[in-house]
Structure formats: structure tokens, C-alpha cells
PyMOL Python script that loads the backbone (N, CA, C, O; Angstrom):
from pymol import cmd

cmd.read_pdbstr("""\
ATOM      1  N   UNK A   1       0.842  -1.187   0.000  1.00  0.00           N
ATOM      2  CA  UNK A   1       0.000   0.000   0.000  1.00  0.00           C
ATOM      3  C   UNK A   1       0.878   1.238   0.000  1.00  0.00           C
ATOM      4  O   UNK A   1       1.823   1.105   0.777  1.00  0.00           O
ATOM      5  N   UNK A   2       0.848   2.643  -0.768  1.00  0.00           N
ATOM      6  CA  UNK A   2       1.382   3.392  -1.319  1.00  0.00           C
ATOM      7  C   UNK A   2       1.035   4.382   0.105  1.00  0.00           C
ATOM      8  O   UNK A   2       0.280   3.880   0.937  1.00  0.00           O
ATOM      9  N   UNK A   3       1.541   5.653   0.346  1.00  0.00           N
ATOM     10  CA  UNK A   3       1.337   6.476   0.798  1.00  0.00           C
ATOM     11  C   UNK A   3       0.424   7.724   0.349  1.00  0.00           C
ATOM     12  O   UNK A   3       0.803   8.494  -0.533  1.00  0.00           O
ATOM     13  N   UNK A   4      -0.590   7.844   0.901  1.00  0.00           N
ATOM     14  CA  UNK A   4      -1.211   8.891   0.000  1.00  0.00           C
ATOM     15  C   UNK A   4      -1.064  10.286   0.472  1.00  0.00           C
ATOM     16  O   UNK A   4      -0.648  10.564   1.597  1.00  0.00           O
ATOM     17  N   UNK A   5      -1.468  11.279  -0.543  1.00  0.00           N
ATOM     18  CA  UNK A   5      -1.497  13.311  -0.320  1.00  0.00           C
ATOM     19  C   UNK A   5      -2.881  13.428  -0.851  1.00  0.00           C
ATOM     20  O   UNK A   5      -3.467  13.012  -1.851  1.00  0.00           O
ATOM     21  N   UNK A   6      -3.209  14.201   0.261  1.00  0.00           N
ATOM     22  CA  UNK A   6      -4.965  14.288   0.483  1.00  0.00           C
ATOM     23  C   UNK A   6      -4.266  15.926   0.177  1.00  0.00           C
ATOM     24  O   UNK A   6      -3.173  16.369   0.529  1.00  0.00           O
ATOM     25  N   UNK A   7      -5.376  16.580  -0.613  1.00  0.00           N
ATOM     26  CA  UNK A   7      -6.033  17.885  -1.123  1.00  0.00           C
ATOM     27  C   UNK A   7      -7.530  18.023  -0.375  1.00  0.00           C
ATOM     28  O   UNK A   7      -8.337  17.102  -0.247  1.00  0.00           O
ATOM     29  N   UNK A   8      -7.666  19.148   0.002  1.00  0.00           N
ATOM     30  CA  UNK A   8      -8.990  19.443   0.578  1.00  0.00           C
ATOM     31  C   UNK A   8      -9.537  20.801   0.398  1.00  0.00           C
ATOM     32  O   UNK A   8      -8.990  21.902   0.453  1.00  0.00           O
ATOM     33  N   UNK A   9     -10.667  20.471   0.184  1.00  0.00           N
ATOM     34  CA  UNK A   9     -11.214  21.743  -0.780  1.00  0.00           C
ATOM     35  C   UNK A   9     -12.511  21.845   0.158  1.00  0.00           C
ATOM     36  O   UNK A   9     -12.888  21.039   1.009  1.00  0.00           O
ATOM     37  N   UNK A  10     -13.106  23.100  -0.245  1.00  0.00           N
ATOM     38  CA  UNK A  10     -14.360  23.362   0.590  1.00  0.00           C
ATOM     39  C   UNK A  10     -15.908  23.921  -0.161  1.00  0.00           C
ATOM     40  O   UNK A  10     -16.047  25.106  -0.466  1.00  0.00           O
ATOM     41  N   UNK A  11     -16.947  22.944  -0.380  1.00  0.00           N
ATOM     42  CA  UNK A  11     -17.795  23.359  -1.078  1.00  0.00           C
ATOM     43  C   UNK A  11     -19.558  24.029  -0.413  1.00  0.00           C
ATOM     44  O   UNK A  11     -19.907  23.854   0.754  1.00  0.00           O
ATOM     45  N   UNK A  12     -19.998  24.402  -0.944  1.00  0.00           N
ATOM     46  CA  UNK A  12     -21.327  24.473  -0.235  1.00  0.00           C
ATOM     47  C   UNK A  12     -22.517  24.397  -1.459  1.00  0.00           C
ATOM     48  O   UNK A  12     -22.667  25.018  -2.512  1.00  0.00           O
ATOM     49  N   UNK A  13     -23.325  23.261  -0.740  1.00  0.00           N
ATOM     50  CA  UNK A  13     -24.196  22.770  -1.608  1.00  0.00           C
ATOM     51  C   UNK A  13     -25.461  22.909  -1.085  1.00  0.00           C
ATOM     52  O   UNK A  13     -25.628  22.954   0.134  1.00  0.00           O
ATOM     53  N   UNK A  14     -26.504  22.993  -1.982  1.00  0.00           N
ATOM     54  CA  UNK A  14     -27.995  23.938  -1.474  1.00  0.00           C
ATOM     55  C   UNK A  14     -29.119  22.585  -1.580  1.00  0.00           C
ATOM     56  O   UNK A  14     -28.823  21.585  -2.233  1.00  0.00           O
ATOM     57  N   UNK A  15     -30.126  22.686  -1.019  1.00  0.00           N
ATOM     58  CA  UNK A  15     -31.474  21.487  -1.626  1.00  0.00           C
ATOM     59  C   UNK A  15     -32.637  22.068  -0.981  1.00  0.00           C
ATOM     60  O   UNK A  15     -32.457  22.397   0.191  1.00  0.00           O
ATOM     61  N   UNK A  16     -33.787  22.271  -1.471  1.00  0.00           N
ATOM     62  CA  UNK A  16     -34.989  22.574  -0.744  1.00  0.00           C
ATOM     63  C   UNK A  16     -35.182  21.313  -0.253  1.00  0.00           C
ATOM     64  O   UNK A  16     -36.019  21.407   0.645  1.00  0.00           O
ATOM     65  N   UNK A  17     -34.808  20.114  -0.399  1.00  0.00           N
ATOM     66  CA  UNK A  17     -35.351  18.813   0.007  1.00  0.00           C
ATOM     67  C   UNK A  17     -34.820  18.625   1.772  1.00  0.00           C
ATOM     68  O   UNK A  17     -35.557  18.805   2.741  1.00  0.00           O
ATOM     69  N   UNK A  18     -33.330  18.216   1.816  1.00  0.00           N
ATOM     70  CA  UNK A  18     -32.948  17.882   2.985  1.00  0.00           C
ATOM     71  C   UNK A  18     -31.571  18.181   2.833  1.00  0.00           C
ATOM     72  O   UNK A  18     -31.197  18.514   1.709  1.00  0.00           O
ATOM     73  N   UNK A  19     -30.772  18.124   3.730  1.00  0.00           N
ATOM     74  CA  UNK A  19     -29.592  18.345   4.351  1.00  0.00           C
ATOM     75  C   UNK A  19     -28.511  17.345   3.966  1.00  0.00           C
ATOM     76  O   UNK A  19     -27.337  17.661   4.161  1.00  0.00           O
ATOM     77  N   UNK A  20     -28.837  16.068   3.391  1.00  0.00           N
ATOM     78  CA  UNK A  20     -28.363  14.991   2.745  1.00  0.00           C
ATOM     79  C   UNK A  20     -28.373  15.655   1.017  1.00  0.00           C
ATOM     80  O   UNK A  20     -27.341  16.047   0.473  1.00  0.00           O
ATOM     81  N   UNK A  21     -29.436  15.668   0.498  1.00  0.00           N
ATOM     82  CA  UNK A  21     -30.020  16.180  -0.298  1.00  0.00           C
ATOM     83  C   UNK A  21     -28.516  17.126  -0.855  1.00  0.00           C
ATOM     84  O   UNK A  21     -27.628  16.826  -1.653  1.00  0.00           O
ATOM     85  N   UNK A  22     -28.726  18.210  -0.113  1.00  0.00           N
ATOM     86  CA  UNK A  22     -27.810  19.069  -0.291  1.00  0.00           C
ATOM     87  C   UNK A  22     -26.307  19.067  -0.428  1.00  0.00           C
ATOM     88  O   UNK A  22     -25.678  19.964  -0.989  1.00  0.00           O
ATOM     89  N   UNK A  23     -25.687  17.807   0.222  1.00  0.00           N
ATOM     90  CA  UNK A  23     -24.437  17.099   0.623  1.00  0.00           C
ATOM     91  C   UNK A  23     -24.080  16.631  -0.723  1.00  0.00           C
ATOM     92  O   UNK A  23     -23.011  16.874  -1.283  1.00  0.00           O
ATOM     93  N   UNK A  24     -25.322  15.749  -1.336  1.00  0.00           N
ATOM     94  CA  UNK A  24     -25.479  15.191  -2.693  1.00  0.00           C
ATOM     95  C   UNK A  24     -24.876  16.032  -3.413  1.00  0.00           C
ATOM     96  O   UNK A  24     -23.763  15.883  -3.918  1.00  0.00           O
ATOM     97  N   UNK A  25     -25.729  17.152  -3.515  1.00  0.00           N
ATOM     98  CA  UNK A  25     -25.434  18.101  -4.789  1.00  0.00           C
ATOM     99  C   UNK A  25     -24.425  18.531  -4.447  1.00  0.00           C
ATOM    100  O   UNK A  25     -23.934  18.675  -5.567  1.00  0.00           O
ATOM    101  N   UNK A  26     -23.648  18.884  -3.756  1.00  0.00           N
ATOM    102  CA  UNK A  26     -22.179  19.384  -3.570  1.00  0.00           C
ATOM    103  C   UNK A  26     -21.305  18.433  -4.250  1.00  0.00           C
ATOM    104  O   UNK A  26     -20.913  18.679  -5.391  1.00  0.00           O
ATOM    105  N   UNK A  27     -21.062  17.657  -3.803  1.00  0.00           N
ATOM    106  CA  UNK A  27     -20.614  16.527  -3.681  1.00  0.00           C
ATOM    107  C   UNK A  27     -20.886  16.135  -5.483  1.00  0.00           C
ATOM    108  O   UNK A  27     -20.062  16.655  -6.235  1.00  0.00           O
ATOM    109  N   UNK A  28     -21.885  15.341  -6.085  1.00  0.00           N
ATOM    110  CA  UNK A  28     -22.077  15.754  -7.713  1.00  0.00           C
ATOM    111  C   UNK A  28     -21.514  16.594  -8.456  1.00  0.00           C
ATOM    112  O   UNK A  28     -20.928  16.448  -9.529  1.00  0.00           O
ATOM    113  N   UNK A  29     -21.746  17.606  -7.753  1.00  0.00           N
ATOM    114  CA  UNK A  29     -21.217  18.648  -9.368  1.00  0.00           C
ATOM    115  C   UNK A  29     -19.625  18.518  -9.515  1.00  0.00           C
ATOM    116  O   UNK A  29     -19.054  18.355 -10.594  1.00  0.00           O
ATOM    117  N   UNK A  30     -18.813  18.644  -7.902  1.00  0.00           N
ATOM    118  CA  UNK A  30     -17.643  18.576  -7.763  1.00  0.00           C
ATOM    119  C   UNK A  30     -16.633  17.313  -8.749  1.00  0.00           C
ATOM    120  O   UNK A  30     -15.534  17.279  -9.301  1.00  0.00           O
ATOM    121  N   UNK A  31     -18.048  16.201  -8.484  1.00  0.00           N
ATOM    122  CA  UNK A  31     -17.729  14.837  -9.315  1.00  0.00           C
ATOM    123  C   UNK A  31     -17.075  15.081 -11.090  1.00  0.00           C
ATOM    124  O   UNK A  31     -16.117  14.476 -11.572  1.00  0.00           O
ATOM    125  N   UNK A  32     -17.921  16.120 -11.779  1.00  0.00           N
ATOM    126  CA  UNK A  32     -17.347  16.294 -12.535  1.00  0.00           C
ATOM    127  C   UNK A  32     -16.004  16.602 -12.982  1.00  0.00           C
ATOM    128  O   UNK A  32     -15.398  16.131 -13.944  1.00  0.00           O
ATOM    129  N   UNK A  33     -15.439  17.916 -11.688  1.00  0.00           N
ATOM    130  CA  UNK A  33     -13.776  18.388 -12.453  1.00  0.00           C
ATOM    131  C   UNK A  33     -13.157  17.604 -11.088  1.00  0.00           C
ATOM    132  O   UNK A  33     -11.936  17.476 -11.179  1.00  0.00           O
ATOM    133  N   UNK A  34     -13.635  17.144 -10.051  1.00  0.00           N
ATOM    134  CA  UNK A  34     -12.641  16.328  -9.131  1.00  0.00           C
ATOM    135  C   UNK A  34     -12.368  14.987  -9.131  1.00  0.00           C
ATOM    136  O   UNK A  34     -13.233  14.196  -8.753  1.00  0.00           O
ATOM    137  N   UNK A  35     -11.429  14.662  -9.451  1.00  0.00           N
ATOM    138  CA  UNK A  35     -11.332  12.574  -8.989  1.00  0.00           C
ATOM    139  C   UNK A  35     -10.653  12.557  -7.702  1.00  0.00           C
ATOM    140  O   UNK A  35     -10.183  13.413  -6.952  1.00  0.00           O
ATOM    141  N   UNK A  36     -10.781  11.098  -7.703  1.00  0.00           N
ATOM    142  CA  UNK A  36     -10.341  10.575  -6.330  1.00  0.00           C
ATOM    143  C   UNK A  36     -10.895  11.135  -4.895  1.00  0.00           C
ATOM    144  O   UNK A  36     -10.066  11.334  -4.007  1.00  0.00           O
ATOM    145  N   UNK A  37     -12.448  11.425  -4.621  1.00  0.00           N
ATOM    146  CA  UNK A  37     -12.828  11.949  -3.762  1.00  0.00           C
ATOM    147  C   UNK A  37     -13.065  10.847  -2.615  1.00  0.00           C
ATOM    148  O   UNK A  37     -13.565   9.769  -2.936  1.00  0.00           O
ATOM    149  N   UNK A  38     -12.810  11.035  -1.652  1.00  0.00           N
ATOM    150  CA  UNK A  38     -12.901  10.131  -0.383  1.00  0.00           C
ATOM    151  C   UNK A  38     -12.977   9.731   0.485  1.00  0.00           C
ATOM    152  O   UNK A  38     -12.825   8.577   0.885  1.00  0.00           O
ATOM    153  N   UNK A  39     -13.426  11.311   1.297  1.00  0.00           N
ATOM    154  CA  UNK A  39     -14.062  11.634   2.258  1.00  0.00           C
ATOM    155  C   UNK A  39     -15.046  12.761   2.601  1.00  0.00           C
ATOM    156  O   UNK A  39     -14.560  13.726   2.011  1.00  0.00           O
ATOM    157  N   UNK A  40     -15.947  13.101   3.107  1.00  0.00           N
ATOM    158  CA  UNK A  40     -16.283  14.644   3.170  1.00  0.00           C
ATOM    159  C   UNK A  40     -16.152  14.938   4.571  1.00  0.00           C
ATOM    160  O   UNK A  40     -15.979  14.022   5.375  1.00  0.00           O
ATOM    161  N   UNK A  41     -16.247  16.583   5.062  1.00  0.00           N
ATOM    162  CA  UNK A  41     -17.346  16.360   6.331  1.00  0.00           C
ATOM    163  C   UNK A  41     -17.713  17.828   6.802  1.00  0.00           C
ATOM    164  O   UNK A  41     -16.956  18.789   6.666  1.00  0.00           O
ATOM    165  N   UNK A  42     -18.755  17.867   7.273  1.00  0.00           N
ATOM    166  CA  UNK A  42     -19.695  18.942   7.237  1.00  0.00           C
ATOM    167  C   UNK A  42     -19.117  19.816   8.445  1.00  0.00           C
ATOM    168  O   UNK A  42     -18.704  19.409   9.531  1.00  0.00           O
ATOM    169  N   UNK A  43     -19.220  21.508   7.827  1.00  0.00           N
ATOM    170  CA  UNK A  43     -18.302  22.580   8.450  1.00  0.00           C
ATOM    171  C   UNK A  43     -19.667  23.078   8.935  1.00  0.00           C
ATOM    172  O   UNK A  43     -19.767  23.043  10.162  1.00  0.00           O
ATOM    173  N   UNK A  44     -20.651  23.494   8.340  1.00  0.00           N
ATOM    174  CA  UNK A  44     -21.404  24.218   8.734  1.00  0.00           C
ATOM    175  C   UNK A  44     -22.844  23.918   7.863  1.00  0.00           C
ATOM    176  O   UNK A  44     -22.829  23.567   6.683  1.00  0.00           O
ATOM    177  N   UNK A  45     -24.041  24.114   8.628  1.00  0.00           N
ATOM    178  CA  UNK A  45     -25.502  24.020   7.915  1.00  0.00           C
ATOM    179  C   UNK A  45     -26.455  25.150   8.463  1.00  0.00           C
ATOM    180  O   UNK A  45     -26.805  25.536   9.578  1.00  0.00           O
ATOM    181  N   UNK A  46     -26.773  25.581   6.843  1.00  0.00           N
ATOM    182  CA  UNK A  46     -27.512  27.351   7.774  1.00  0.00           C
ATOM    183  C   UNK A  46     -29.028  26.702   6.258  1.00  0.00           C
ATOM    184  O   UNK A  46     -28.854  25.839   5.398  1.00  0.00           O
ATOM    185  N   UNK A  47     -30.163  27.444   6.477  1.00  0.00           N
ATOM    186  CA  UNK A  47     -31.062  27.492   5.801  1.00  0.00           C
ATOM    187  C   UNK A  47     -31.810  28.699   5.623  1.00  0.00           C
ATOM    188  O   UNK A  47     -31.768  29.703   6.334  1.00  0.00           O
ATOM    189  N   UNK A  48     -32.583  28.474   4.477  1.00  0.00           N
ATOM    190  CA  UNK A  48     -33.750  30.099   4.624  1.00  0.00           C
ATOM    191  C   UNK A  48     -35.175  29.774   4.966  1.00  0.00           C
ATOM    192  O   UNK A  48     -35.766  28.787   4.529  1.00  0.00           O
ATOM    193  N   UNK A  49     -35.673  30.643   5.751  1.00  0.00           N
ATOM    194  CA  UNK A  49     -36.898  30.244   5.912  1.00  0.00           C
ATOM    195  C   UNK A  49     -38.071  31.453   5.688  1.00  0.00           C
ATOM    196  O   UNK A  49     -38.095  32.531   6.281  1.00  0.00           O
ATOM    197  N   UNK A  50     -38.972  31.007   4.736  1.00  0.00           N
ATOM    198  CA  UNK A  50     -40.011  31.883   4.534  1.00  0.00           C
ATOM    199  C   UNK A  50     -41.362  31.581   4.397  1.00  0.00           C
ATOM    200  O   UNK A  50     -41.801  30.913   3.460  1.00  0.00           O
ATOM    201  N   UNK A  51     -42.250  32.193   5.578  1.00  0.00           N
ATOM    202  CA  UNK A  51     -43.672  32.185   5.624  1.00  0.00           C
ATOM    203  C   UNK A  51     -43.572  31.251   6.796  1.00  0.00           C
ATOM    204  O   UNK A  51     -44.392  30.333   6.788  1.00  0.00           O
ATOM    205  N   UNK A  52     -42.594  31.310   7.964  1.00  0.00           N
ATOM    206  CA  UNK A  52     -42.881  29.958   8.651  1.00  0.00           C
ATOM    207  C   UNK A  52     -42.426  28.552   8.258  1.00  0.00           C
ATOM    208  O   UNK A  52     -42.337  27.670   9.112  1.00  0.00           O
ATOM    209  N   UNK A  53     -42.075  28.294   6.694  1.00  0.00           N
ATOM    210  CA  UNK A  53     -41.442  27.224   6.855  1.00  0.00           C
ATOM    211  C   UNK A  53     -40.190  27.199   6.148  1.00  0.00           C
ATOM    212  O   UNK A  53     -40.164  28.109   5.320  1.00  0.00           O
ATOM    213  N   UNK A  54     -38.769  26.257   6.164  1.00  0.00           N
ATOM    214  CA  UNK A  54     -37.891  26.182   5.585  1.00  0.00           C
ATOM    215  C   UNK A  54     -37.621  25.961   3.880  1.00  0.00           C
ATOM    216  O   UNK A  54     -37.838  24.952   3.209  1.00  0.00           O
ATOM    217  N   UNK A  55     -37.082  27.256   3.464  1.00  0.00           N
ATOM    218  CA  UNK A  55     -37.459  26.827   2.160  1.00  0.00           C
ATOM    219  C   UNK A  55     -36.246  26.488   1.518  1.00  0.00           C
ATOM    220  O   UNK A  55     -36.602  26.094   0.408  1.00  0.00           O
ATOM    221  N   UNK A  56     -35.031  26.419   1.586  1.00  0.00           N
ATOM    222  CA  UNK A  56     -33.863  25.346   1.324  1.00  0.00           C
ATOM    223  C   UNK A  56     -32.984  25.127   2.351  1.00  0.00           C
ATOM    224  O   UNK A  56     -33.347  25.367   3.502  1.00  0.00           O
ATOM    225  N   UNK A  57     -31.927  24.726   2.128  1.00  0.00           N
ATOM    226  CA  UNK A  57     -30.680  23.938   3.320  1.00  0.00           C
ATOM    227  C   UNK A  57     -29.977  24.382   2.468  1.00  0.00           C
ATOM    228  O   UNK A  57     -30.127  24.563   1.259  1.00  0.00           O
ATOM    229  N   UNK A  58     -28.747  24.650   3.543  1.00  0.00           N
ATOM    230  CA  UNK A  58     -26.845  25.313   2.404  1.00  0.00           C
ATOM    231  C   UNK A  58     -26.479  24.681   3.437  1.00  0.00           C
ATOM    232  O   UNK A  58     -26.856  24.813   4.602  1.00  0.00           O
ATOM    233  N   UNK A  59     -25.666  23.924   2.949  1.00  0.00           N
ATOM    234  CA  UNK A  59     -24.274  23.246   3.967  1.00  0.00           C
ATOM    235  C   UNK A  59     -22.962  23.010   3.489  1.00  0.00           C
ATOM    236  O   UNK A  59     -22.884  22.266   2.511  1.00  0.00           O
ATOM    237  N   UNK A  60     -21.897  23.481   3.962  1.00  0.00           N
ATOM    238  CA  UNK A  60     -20.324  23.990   3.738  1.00  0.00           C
ATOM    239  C   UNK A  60     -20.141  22.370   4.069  1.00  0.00           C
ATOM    240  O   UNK A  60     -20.790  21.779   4.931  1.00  0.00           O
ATOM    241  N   UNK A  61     -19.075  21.737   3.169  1.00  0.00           N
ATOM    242  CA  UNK A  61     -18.531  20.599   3.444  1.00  0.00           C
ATOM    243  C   UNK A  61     -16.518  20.806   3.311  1.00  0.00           C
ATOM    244  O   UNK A  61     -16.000  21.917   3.202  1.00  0.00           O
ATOM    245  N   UNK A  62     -15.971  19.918   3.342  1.00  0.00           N
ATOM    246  CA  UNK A  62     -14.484  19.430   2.928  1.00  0.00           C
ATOM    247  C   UNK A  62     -14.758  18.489   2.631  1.00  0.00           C
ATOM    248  O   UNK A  62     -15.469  17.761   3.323  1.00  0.00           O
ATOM    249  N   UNK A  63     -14.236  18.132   1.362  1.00  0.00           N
ATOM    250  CA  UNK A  63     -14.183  17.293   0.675  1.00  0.00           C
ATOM    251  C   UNK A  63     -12.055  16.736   0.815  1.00  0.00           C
ATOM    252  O   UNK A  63     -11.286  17.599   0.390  1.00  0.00           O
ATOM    253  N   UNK A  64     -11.760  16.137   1.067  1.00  0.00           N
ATOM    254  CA  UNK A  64     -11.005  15.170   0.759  1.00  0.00           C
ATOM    255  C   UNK A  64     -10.563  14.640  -0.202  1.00  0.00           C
ATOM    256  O   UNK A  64     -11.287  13.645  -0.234  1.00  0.00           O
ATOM    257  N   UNK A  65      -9.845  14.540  -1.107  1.00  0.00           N
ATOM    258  CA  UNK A  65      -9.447  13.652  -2.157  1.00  0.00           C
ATOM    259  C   UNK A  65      -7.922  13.561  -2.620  1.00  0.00           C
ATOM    260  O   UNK A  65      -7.256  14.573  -2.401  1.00  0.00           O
ATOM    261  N   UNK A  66      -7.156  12.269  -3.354  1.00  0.00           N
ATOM    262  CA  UNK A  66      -5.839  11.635  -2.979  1.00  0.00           C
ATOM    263  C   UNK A  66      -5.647  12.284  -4.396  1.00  0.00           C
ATOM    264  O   UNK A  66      -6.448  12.282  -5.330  1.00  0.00           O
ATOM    265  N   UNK A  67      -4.379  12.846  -4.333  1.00  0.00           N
ATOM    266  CA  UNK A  67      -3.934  13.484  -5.704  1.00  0.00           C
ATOM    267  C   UNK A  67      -2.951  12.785  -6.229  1.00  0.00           C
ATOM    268  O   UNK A  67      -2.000  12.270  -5.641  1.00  0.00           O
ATOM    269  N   UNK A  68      -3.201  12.780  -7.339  1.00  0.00           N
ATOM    270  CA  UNK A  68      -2.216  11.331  -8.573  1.00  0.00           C
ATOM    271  C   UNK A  68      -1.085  11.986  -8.823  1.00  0.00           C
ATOM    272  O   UNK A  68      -0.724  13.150  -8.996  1.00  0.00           O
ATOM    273  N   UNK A  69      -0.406  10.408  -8.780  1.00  0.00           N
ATOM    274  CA  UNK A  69       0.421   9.940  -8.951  1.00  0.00           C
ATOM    275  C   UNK A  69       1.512  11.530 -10.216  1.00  0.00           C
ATOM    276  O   UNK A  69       2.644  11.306 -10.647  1.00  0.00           O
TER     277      UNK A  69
END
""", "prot")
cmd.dss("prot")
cmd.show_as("cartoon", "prot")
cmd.util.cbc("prot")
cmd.orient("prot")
């Protein structure tokens, strides 16, 4: 087993659905220009709320990932 170099980057991803939801979509789009992703973990979760109820989730993650060779 090789030694690995972790890069860590910091994204924030939105969902009217849920807080997972939102993790998803961060996490997805990043999928496109990032490889080797392999861990995340959540910095912060704030939302908006209007009329009384919550109308999306934003949550700041780190993402993790092993940079090649």
C-alpha cells in the first residue's frame, strides 16, 4: 500500500429537500472536475426560511481527495 497526499477543498451545496439532499449536490457537481474523492465532512448548515417554513438547506462541506500519482 502506497502512501497517500490528500487535497482538501471546501464546497457548499444547497437542496430545498434535505440536508443529505444538499451534501449530494455538492458533492455531484464537484464529481465532474474532481477525482479521487474520499471523504467529506460537514463545516457548517444554515437554511432560509419563509412564511414559517424552511425553504432550502446550504451546507459547507471538505471534501477530501488523494492526488495522482
Amino acid at each position: 500500500m502506497s502512501d497517500h497526499v490528500y487535497k482538501l477543498i471546501e464546497l457548499t451545496g444547497t437542496s430545498q429537500k434535505s440536508i443529505e439532499d444538499a451534501v449530494q449536490n455538492a458533492i455531484s457537481k464537484a464529481g465532474f472536475t474532481i477525482r479521487n474523492m474520499r471523504w467529506f465532512e460537514m463545516v457548517d448548515t444554515r437554511g432560509a426560511v419563509e412564511n414559517g417554513k424552511i425553504k432550502h438547506w446550504q451546507v459547507t462541506i471538505k471534501v477530501g481527495f488523494t492526488l495522482e500519482e
